[in-house]
mmCIF entry with sequence, helices, sheets and N, C-alpha, C, O atoms, coordinates in Angstrom:
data_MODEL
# 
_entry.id   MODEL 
# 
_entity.id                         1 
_entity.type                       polymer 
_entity.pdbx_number_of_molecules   1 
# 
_entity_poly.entity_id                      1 
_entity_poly.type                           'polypeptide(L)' 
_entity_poly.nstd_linkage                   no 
_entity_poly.nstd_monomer                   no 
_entity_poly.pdbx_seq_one_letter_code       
;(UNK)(UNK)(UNK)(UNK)(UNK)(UNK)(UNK)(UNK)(UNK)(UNK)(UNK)(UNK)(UNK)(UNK)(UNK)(UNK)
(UNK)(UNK)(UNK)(UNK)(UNK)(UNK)(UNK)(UNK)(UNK)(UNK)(UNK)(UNK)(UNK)(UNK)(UNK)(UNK)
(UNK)(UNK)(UNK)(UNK)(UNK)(UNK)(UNK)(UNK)(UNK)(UNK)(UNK)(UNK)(UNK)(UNK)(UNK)(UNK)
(UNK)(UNK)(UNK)(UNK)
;
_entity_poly.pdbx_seq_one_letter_code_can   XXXXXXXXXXXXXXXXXXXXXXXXXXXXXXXXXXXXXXXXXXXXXXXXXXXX 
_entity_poly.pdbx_strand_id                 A 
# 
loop_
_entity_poly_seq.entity_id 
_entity_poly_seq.num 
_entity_poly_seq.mon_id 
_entity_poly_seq.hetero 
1 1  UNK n 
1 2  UNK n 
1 3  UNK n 
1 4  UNK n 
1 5  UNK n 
1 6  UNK n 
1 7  UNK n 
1 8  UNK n 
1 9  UNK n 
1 10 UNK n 
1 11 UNK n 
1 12 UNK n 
1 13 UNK n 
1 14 UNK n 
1 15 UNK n 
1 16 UNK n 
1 17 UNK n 
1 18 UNK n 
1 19 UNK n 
1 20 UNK n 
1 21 UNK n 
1 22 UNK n 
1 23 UNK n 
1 24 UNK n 
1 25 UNK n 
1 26 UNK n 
1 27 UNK n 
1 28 UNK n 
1 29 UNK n 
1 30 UNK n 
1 31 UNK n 
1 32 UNK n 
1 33 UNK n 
1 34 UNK n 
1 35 UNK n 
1 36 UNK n 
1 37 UNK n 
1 38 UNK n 
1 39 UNK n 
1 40 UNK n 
1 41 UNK n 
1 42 UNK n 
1 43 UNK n 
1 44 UNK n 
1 45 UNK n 
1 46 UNK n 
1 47 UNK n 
1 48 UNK n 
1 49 UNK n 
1 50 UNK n 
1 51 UNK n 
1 52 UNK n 
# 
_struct_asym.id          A 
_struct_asym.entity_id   1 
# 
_struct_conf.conf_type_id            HELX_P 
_struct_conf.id                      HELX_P1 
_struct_conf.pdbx_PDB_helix_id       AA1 
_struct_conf.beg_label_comp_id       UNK 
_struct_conf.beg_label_asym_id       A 
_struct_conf.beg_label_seq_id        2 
_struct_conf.pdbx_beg_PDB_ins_code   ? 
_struct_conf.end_label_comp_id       UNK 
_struct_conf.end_label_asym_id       A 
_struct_conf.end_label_seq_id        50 
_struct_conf.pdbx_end_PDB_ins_code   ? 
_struct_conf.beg_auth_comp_id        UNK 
_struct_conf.beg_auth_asym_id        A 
_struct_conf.beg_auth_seq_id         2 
_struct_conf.end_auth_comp_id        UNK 
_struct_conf.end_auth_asym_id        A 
_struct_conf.end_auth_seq_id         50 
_struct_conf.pdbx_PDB_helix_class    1 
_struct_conf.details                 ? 
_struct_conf.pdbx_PDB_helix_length   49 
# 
_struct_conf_type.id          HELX_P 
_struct_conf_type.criteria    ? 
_struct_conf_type.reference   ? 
# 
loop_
_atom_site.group_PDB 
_atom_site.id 
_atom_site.type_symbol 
_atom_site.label_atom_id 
_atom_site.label_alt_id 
_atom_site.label_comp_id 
_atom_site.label_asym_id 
_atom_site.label_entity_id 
_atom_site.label_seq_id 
_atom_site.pdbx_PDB_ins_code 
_atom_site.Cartn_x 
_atom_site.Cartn_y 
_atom_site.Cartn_z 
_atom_site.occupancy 
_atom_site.B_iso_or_equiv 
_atom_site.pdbx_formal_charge 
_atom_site.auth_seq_id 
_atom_site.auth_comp_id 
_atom_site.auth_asym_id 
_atom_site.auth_atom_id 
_atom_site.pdbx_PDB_model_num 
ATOM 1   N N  . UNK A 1 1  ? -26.380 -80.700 -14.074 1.00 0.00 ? 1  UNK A N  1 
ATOM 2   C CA . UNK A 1 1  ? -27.395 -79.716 -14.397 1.00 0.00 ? 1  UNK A CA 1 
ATOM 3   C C  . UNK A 1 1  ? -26.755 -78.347 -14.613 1.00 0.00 ? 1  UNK A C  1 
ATOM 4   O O  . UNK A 1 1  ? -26.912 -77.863 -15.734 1.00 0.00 ? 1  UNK A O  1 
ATOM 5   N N  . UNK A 1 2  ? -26.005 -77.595 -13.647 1.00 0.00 ? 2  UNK A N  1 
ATOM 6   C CA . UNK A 1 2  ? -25.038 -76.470 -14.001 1.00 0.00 ? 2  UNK A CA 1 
ATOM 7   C C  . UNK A 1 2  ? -24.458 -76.789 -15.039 1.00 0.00 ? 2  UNK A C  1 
ATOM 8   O O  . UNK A 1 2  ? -24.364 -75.790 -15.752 1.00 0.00 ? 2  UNK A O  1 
ATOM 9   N N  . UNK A 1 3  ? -24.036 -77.627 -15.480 1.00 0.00 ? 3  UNK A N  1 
ATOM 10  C CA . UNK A 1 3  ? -23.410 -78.090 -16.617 1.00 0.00 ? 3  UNK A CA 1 
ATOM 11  C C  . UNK A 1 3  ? -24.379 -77.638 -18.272 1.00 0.00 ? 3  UNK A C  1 
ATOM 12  O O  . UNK A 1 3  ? -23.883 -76.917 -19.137 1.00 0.00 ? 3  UNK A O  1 
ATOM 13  N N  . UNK A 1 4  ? -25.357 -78.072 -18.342 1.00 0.00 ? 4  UNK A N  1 
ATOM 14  C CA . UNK A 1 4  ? -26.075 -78.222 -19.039 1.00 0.00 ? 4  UNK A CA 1 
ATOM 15  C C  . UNK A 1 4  ? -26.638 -76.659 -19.487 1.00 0.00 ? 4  UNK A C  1 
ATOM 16  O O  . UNK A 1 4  ? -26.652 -76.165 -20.615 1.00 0.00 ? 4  UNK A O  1 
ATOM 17  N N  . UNK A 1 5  ? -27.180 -75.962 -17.951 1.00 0.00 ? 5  UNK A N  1 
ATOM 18  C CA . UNK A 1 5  ? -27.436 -74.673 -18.260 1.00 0.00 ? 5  UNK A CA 1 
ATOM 19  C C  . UNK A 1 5  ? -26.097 -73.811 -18.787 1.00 0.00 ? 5  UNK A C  1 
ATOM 20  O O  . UNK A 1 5  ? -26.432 -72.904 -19.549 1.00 0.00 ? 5  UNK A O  1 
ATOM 21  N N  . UNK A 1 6  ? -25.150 -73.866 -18.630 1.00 0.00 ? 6  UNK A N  1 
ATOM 22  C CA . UNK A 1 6  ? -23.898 -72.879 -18.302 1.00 0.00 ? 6  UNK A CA 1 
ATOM 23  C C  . UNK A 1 6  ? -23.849 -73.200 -20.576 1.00 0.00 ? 6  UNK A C  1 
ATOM 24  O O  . UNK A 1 6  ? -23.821 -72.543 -21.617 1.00 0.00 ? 6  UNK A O  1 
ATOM 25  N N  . UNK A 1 7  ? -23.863 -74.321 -20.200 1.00 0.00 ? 7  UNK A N  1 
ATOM 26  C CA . UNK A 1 7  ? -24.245 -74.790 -22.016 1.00 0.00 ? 7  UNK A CA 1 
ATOM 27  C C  . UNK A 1 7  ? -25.293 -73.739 -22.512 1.00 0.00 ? 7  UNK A C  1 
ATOM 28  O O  . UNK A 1 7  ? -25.044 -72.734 -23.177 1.00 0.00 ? 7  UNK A O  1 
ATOM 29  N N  . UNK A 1 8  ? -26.288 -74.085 -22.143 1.00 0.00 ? 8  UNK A N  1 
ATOM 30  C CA . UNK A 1 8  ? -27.100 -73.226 -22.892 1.00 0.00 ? 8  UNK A CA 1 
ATOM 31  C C  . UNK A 1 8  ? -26.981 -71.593 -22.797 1.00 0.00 ? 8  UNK A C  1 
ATOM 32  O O  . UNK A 1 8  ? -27.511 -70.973 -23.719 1.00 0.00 ? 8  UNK A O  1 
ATOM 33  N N  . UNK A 1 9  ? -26.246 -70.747 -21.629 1.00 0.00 ? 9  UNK A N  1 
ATOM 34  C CA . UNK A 1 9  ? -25.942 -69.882 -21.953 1.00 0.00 ? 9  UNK A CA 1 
ATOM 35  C C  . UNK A 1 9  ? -25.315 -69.334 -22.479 1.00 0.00 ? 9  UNK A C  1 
ATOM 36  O O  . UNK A 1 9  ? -25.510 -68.140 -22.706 1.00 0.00 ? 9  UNK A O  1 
ATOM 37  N N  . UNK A 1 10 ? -23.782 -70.331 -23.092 1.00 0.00 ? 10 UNK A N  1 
ATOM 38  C CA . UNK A 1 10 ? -22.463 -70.529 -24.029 1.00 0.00 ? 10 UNK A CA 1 
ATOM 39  C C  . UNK A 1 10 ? -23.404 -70.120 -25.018 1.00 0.00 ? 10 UNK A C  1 
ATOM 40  O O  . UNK A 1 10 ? -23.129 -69.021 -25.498 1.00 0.00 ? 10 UNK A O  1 
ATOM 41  N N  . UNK A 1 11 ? -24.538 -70.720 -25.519 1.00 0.00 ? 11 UNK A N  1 
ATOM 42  C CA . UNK A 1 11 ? -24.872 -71.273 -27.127 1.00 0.00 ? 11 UNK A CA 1 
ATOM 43  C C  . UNK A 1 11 ? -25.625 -69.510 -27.093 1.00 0.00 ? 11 UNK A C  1 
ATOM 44  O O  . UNK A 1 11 ? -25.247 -68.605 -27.837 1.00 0.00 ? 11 UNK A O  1 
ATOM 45  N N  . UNK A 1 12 ? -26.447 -69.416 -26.313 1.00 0.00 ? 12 UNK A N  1 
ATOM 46  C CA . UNK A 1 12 ? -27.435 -67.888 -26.490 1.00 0.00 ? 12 UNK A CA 1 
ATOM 47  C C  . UNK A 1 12 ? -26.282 -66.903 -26.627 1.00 0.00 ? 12 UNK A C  1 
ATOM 48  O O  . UNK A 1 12 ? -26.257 -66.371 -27.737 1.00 0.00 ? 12 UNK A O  1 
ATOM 49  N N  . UNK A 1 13 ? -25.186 -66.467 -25.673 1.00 0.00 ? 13 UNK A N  1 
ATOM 50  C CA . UNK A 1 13 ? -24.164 -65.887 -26.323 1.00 0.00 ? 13 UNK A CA 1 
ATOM 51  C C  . UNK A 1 13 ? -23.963 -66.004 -27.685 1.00 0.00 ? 13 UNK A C  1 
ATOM 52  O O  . UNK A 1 13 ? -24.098 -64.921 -28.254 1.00 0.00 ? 13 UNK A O  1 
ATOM 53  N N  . UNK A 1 14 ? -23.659 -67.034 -28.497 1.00 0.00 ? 14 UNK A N  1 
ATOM 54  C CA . UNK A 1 14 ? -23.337 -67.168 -29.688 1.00 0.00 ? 14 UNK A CA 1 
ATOM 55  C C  . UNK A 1 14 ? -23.979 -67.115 -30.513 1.00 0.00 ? 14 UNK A C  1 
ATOM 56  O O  . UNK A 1 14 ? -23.668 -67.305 -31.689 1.00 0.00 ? 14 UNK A O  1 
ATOM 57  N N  . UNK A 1 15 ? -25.178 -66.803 -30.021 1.00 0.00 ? 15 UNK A N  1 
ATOM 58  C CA . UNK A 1 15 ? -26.693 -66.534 -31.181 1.00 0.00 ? 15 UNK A CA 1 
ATOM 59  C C  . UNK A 1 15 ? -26.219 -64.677 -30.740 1.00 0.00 ? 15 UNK A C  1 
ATOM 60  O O  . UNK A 1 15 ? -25.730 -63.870 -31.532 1.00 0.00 ? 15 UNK A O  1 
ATOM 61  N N  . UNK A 1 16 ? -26.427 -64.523 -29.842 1.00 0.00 ? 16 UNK A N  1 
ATOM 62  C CA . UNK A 1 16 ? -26.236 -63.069 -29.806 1.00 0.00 ? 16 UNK A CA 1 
ATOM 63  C C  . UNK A 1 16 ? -25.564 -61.906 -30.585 1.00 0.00 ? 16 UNK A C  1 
ATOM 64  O O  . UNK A 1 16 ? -25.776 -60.780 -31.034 1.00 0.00 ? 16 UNK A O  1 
ATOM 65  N N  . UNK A 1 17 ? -24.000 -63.515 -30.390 1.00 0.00 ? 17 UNK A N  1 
ATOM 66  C CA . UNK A 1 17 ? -22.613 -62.532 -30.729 1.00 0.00 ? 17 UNK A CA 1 
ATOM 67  C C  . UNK A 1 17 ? -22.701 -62.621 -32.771 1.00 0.00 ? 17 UNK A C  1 
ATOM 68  O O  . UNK A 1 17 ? -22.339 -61.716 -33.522 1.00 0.00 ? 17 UNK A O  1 
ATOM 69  N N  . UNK A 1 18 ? -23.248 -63.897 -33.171 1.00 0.00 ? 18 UNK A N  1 
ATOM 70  C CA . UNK A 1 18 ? -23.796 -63.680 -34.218 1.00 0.00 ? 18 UNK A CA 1 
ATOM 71  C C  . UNK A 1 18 ? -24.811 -62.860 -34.589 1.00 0.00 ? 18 UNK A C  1 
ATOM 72  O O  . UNK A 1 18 ? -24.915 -62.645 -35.797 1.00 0.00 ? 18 UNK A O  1 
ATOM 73  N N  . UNK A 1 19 ? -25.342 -62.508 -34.083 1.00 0.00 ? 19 UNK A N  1 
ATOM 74  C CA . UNK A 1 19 ? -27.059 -61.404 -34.482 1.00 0.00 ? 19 UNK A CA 1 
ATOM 75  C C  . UNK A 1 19 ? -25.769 -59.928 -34.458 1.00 0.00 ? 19 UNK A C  1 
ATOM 76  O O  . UNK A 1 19 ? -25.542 -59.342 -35.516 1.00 0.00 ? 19 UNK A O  1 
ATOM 77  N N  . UNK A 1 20 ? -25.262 -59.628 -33.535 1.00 0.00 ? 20 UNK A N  1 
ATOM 78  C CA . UNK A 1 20 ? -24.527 -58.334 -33.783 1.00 0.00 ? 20 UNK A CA 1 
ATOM 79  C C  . UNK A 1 20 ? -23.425 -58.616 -34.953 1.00 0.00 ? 20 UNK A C  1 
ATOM 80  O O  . UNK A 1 20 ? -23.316 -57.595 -35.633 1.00 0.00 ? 20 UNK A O  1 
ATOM 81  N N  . UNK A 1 21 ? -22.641 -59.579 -35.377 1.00 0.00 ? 21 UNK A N  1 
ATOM 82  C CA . UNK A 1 21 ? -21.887 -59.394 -36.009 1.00 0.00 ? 21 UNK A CA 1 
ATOM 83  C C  . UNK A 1 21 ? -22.488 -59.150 -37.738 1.00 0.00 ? 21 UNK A C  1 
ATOM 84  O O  . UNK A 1 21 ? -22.065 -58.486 -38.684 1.00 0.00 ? 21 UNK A O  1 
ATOM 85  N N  . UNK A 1 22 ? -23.724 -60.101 -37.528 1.00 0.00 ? 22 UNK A N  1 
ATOM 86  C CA . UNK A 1 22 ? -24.471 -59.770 -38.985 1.00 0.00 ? 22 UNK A CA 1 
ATOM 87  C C  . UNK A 1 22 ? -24.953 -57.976 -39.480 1.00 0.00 ? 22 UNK A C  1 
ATOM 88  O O  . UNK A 1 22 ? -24.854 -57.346 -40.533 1.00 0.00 ? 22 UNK A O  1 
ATOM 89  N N  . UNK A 1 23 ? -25.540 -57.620 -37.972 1.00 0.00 ? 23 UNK A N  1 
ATOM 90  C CA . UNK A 1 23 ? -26.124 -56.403 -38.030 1.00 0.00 ? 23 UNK A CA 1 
ATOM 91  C C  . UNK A 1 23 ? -24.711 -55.278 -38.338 1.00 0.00 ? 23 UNK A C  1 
ATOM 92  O O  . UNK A 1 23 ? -24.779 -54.169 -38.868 1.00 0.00 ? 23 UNK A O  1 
ATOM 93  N N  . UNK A 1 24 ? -23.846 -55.768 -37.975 1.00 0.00 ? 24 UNK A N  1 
ATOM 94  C CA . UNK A 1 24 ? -22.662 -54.866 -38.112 1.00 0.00 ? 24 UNK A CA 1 
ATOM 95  C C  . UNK A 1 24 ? -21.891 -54.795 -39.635 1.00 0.00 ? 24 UNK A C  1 
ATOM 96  O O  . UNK A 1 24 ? -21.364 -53.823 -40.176 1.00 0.00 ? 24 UNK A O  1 
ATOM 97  N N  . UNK A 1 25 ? -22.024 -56.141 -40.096 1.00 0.00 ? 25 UNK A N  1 
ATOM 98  C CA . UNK A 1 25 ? -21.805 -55.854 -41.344 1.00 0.00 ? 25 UNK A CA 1 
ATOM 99  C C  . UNK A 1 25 ? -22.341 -55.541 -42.272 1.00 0.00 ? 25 UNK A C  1 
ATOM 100 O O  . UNK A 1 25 ? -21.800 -55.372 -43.366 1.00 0.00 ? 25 UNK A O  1 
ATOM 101 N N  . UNK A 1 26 ? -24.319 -55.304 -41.849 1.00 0.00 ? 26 UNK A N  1 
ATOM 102 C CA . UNK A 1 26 ? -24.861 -54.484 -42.532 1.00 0.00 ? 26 UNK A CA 1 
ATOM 103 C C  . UNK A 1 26 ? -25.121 -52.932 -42.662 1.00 0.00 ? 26 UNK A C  1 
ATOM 104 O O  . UNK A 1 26 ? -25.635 -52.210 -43.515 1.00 0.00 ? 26 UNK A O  1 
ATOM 105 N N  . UNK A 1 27 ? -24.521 -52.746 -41.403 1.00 0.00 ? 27 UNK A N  1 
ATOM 106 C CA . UNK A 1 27 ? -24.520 -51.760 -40.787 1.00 0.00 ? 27 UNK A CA 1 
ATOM 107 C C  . UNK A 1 27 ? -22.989 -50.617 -41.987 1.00 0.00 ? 27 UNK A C  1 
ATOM 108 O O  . UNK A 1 27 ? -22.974 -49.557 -42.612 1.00 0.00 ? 27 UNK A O  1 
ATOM 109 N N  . UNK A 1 28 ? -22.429 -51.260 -41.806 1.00 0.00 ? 28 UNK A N  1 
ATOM 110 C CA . UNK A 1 28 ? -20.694 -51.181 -42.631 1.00 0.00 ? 28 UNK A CA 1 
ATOM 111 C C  . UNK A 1 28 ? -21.051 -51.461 -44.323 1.00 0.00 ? 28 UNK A C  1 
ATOM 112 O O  . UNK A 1 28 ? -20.305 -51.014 -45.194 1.00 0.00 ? 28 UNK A O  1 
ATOM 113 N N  . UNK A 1 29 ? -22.122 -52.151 -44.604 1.00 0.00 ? 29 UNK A N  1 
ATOM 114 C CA . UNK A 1 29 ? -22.029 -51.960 -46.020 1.00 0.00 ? 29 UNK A CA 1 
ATOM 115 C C  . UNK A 1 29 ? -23.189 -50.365 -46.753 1.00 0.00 ? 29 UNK A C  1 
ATOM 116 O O  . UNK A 1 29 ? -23.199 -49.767 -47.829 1.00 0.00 ? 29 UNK A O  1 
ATOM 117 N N  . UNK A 1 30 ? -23.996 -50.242 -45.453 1.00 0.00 ? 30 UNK A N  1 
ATOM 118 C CA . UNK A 1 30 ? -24.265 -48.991 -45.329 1.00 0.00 ? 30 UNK A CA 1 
ATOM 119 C C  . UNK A 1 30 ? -24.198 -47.748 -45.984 1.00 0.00 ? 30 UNK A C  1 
ATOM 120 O O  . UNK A 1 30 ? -24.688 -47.038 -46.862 1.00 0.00 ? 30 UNK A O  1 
ATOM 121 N N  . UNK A 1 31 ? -22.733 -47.920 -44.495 1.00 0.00 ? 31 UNK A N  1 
ATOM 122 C CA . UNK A 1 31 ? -22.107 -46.653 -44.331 1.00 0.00 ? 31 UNK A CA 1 
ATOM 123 C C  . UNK A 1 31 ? -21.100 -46.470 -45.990 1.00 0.00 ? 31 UNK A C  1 
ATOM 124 O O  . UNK A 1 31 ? -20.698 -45.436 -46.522 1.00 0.00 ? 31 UNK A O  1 
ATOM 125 N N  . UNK A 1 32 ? -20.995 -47.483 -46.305 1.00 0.00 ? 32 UNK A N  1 
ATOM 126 C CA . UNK A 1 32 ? -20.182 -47.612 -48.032 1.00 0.00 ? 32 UNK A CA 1 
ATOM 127 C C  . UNK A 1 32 ? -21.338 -46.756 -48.669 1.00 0.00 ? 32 UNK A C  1 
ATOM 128 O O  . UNK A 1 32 ? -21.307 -45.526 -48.698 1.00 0.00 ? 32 UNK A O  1 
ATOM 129 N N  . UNK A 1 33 ? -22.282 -47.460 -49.137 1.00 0.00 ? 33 UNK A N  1 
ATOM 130 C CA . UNK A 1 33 ? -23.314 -47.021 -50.003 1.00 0.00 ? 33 UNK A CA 1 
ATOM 131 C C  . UNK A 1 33 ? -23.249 -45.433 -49.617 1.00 0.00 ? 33 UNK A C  1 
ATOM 132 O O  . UNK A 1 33 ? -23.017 -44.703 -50.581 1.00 0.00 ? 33 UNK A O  1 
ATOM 133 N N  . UNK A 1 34 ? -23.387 -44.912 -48.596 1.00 0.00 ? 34 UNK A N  1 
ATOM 134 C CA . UNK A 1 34 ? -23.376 -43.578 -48.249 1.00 0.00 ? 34 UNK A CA 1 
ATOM 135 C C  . UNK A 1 34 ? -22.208 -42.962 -48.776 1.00 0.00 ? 34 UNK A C  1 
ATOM 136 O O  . UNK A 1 34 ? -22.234 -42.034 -49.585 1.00 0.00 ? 34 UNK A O  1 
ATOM 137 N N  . UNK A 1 35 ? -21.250 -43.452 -48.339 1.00 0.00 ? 35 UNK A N  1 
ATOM 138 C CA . UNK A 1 35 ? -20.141 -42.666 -48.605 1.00 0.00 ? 35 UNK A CA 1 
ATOM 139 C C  . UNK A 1 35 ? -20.027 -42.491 -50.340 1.00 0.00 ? 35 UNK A C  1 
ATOM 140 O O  . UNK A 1 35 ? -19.554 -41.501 -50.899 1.00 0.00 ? 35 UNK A O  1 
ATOM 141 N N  . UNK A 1 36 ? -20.715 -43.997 -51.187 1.00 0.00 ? 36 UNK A N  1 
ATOM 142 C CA . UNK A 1 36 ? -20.138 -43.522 -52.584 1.00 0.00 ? 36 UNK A CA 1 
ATOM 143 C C  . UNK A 1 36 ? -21.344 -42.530 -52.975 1.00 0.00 ? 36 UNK A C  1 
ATOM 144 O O  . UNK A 1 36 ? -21.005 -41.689 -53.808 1.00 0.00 ? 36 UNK A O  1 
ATOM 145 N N  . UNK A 1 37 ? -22.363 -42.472 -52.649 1.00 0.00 ? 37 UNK A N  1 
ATOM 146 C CA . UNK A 1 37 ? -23.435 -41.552 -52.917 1.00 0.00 ? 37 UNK A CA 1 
ATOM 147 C C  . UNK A 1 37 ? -23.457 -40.353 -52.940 1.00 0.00 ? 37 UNK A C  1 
ATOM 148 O O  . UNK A 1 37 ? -23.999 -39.760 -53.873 1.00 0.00 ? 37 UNK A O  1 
ATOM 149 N N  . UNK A 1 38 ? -22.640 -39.455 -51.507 1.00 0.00 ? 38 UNK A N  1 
ATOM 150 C CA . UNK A 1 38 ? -22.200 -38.543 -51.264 1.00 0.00 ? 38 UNK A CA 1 
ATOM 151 C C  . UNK A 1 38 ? -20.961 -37.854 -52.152 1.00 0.00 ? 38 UNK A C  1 
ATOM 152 O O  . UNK A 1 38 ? -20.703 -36.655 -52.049 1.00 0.00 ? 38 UNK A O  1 
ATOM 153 N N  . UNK A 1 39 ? -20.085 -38.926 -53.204 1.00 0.00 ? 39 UNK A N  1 
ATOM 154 C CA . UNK A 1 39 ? -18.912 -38.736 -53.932 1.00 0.00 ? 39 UNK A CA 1 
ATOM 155 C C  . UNK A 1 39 ? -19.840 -38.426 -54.959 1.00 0.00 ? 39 UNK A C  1 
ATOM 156 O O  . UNK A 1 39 ? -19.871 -37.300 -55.457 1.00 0.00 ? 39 UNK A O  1 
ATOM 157 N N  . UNK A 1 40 ? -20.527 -39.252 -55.279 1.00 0.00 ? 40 UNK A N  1 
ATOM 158 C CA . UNK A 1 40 ? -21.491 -38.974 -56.397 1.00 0.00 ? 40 UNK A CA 1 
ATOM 159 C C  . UNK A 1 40 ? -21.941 -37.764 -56.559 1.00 0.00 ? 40 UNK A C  1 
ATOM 160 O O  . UNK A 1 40 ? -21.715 -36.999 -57.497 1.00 0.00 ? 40 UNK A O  1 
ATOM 161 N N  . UNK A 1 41 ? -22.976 -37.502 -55.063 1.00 0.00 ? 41 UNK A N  1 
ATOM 162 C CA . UNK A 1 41 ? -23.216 -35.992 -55.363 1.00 0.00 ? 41 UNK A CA 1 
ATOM 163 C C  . UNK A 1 41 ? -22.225 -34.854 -55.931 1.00 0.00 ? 41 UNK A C  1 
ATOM 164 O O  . UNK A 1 41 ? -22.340 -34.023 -56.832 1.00 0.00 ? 41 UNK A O  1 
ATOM 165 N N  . UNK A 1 42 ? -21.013 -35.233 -54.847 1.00 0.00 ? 42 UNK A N  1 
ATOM 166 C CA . UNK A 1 42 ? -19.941 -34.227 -54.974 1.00 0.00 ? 42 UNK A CA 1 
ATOM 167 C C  . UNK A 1 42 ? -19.548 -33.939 -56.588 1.00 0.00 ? 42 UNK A C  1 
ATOM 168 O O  . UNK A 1 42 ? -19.700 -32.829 -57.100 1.00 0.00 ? 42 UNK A O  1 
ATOM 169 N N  . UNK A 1 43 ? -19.092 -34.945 -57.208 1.00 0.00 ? 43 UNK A N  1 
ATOM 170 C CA . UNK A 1 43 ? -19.192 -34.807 -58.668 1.00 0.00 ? 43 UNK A CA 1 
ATOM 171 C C  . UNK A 1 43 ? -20.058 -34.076 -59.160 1.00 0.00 ? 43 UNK A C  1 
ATOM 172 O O  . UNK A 1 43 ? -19.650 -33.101 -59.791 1.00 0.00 ? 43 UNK A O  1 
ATOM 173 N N  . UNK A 1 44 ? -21.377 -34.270 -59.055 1.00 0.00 ? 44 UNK A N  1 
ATOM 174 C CA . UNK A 1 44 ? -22.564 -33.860 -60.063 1.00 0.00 ? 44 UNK A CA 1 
ATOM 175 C C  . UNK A 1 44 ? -22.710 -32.726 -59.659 1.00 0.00 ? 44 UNK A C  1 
ATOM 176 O O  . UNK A 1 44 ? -23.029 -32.008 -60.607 1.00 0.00 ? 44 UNK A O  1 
ATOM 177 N N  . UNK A 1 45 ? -22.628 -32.069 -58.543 1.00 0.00 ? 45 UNK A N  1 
ATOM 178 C CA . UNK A 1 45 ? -22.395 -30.678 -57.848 1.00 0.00 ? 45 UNK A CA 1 
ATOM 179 C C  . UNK A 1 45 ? -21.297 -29.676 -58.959 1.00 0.00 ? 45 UNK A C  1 
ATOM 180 O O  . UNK A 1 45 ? -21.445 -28.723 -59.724 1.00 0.00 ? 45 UNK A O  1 
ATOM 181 N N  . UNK A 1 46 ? -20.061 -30.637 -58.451 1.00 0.00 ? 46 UNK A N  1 
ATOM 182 C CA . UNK A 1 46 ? -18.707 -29.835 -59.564 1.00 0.00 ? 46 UNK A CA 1 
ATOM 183 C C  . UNK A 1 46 ? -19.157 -30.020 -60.850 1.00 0.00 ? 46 UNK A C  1 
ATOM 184 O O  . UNK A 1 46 ? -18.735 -29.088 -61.534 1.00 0.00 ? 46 UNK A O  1 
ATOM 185 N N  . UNK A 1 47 ? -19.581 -30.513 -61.266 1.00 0.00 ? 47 UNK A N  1 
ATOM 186 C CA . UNK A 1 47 ? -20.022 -30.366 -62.635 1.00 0.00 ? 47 UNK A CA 1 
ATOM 187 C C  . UNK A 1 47 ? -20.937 -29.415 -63.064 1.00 0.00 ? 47 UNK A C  1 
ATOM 188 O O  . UNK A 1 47 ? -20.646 -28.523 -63.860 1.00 0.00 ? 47 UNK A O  1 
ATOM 189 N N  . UNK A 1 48 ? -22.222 -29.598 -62.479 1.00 0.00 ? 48 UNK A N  1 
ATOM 190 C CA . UNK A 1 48 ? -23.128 -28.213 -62.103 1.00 0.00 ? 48 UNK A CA 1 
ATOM 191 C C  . UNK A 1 48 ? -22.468 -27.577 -62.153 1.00 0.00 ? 48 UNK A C  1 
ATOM 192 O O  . UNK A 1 48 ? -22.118 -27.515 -63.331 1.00 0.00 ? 48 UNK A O  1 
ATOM 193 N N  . UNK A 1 49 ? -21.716 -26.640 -61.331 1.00 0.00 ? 49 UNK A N  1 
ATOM 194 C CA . UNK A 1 49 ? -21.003 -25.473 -61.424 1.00 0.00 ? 49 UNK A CA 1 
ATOM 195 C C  . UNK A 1 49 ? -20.202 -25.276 -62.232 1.00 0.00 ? 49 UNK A C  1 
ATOM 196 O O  . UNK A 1 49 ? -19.859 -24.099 -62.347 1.00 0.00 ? 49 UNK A O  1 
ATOM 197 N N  . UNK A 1 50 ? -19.694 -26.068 -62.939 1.00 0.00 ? 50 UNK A N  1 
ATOM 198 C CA . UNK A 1 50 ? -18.353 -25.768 -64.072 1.00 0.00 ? 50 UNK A CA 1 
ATOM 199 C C  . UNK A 1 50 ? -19.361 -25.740 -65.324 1.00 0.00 ? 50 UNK A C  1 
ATOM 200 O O  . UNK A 1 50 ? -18.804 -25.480 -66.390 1.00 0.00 ? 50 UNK A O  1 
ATOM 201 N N  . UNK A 1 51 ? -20.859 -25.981 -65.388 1.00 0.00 ? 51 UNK A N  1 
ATOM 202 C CA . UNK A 1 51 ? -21.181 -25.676 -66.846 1.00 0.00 ? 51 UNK A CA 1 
ATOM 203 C C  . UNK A 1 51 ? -22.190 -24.458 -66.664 1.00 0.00 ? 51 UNK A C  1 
ATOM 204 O O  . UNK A 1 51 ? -22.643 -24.035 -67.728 1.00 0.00 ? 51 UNK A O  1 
ATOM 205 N N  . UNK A 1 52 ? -22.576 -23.887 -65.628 1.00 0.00 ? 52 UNK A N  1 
ATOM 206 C CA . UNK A 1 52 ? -23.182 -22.740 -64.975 1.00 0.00 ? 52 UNK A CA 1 
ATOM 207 C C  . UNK A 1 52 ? -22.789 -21.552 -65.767 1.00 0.00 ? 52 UNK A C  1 
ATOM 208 O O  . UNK A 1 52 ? -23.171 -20.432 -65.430 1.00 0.00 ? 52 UNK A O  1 
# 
């Protein structure tokens, strides 16, 4: 019976450690989208100003 439970808490760990690893790599494709968005701005900013 310890056996069995100690199992089922192995497996809920691994639902867990999967649920964070998904959220993390959505989390990380994110922080991308942000970062090229922000380059983006930066461009369209310098540009703005150089035809000002």
């Amino acid at each position: 019976m310890c056996e069995r439970r100690l199992g089922r808490q192995m497996a809920q760990l691994d639902a867990e450690i999967a649920e964070l690893e998904r959220r993390r790599a959505m989390l990380g494709a994110y922080v991308q989208v942000m970062r090229e968005r922000s380059a983006q701005d930066e461009a369209l900013a310098m540009m703005a100003l150089r035809s000002a």
